[in-house]
KOLTOR-498858 format. One record per residue: residue number from 1; residue in one letter; x, y, z of N, C-alpha, C in turn. Coordinates in Angstrom, 2 decimals. Layout:
KOLTOR-498858
 resi resn    n.px    n.py    n.pz   ca.px   ca.py   ca.pz    c.px    c.py    c.pz
  NUM    a       X       Y       Z       X       Y       Z       X       Y       Z
...
END
This chain:
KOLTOR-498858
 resi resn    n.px    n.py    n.pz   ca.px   ca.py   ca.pz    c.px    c.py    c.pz
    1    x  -56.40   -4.52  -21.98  -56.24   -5.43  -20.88  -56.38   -6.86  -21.39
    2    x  -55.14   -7.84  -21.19  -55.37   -9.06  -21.44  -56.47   -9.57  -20.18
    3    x  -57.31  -10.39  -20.67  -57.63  -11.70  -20.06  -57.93  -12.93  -20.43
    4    x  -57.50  -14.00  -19.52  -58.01  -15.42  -20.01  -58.73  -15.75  -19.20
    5    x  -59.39  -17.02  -19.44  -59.90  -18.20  -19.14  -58.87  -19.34  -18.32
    6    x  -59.06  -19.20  -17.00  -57.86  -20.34  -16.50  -58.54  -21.26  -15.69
    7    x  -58.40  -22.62  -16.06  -59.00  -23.54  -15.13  -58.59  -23.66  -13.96
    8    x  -58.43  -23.12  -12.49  -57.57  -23.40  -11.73  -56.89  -24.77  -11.38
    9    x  -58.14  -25.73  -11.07  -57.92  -26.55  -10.69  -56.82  -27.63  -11.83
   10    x  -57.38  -27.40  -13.21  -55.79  -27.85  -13.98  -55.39  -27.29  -13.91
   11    x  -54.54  -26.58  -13.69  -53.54  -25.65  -14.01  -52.84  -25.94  -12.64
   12    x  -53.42  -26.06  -11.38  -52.09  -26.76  -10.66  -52.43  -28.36  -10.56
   13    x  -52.90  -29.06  -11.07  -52.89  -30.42  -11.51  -51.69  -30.80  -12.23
   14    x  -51.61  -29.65  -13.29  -50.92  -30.15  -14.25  -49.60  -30.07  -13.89
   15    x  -49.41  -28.54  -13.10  -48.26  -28.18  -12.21  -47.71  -29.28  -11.20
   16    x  -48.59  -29.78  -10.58  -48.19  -31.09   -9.58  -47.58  -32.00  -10.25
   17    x  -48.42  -32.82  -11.67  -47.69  -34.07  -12.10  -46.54  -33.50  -12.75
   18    x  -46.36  -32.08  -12.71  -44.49  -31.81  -13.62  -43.66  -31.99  -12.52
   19    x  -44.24  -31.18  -11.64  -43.26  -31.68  -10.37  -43.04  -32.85   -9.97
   20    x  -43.72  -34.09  -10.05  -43.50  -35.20   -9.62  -42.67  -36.05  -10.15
   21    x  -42.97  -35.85  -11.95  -41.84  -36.19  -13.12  -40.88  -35.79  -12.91
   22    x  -40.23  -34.70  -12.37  -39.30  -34.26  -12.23  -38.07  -34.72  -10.93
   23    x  -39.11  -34.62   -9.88  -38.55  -35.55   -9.01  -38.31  -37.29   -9.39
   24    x  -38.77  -37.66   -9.62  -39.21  -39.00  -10.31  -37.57  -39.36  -10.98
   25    x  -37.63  -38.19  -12.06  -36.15  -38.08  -12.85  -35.23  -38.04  -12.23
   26    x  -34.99  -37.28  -10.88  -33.97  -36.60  -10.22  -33.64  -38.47   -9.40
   27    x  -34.37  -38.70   -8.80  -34.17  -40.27   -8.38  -33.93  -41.32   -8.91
   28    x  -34.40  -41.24  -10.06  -33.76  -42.38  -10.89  -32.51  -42.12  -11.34
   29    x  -32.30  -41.11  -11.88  -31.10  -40.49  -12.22  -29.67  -41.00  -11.05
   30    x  -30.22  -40.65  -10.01  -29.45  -40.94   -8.73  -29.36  -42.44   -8.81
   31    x  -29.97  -43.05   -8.37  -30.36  -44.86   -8.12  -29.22  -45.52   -9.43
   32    x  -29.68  -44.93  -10.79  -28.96  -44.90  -12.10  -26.93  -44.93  -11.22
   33    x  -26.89  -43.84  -10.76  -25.12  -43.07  -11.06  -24.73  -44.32   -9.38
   34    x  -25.93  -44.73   -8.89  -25.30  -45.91   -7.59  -24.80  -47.08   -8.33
   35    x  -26.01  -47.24   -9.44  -25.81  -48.91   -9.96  -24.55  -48.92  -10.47
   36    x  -24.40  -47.78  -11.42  -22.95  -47.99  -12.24  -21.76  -47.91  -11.63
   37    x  -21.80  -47.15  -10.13  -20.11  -46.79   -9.73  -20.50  -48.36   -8.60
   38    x  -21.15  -49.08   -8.31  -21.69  -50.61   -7.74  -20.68  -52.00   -8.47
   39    x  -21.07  -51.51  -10.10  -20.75  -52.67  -11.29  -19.52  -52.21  -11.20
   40    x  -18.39  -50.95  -11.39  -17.32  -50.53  -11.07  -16.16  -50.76  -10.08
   41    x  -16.89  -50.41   -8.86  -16.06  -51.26   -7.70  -15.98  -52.53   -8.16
   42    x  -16.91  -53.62   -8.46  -17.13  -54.48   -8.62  -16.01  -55.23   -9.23
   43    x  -16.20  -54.34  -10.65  -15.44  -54.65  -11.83  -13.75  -54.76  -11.56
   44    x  -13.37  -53.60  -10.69  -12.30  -53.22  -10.48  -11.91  -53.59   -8.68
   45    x  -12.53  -54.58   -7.99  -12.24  -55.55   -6.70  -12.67  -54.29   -5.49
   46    x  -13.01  -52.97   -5.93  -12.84  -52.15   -4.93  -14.33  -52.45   -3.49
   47    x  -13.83  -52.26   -2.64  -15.16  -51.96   -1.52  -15.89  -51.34   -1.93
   48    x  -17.63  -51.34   -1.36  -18.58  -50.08   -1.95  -19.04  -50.15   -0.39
   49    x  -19.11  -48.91    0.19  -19.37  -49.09    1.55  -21.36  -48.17    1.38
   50    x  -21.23  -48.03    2.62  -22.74  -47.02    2.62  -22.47  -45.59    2.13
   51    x  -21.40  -45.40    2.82  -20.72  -43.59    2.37  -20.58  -43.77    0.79
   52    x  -19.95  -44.56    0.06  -19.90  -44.55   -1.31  -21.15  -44.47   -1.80
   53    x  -22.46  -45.34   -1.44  -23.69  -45.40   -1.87  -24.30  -43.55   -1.55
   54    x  -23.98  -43.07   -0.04  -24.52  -42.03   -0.45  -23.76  -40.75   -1.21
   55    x  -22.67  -40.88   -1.33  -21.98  -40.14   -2.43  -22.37  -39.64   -3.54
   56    x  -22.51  -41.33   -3.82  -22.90  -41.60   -5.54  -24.48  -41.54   -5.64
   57    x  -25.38  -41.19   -4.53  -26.79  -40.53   -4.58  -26.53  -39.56   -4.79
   58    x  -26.34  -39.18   -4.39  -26.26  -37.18   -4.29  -25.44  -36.80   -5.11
   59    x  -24.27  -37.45   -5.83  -24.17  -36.63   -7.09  -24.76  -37.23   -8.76
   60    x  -25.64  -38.18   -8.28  -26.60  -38.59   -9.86  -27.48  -37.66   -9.71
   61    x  -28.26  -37.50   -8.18  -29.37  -36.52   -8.17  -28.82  -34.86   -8.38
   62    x  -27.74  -34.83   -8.32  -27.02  -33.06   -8.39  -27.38  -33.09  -10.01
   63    x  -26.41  -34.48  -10.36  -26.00  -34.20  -12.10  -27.41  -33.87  -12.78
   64    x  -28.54  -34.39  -11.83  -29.81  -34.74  -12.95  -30.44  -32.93  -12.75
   65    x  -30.02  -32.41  -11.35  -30.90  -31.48  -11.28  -29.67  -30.18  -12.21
   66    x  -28.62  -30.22  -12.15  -27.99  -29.28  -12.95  -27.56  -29.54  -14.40
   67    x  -27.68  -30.67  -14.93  -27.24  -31.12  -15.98  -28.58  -31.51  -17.04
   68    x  -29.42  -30.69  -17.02  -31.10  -31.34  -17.40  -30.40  -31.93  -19.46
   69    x  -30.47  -33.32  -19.12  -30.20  -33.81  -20.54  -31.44  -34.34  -21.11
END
């Protein structure tokens, strides 16, 4: 029979701050894929409306959560 020694209380401490990094990533990631298609329109005279802004959220935060680089 294995047993360990488990601290509970780290052990979901530690669990919490991965989750938070992670989210953390997933939002910046997003905020990241707004700024650049922002400088783009920009670049190229196009409109950036609110629908474009949430577009281009939701697929930086997709890319970050399926694309882990």
């Amino acid at each position: 029979m294995n047993t360990q020694n488990v601290n509970v209380k780290t052990a979901t401490k530690e669990s919490s701050e991965r989750w938070v990094k992670n989210i953390a990533r997933i939002i910046d990631r997003a905020h990241y894929n707004v700024a650049c298609a922002q400088e783009a329109h920009a670049h190229y005279g196009d409109k950036f409306t609110s629908a474009d802004t949430c577009l281009y959220f939701i697929r930086g935060a997709l890319s970050a959560i399926f694309l882990k680089s």
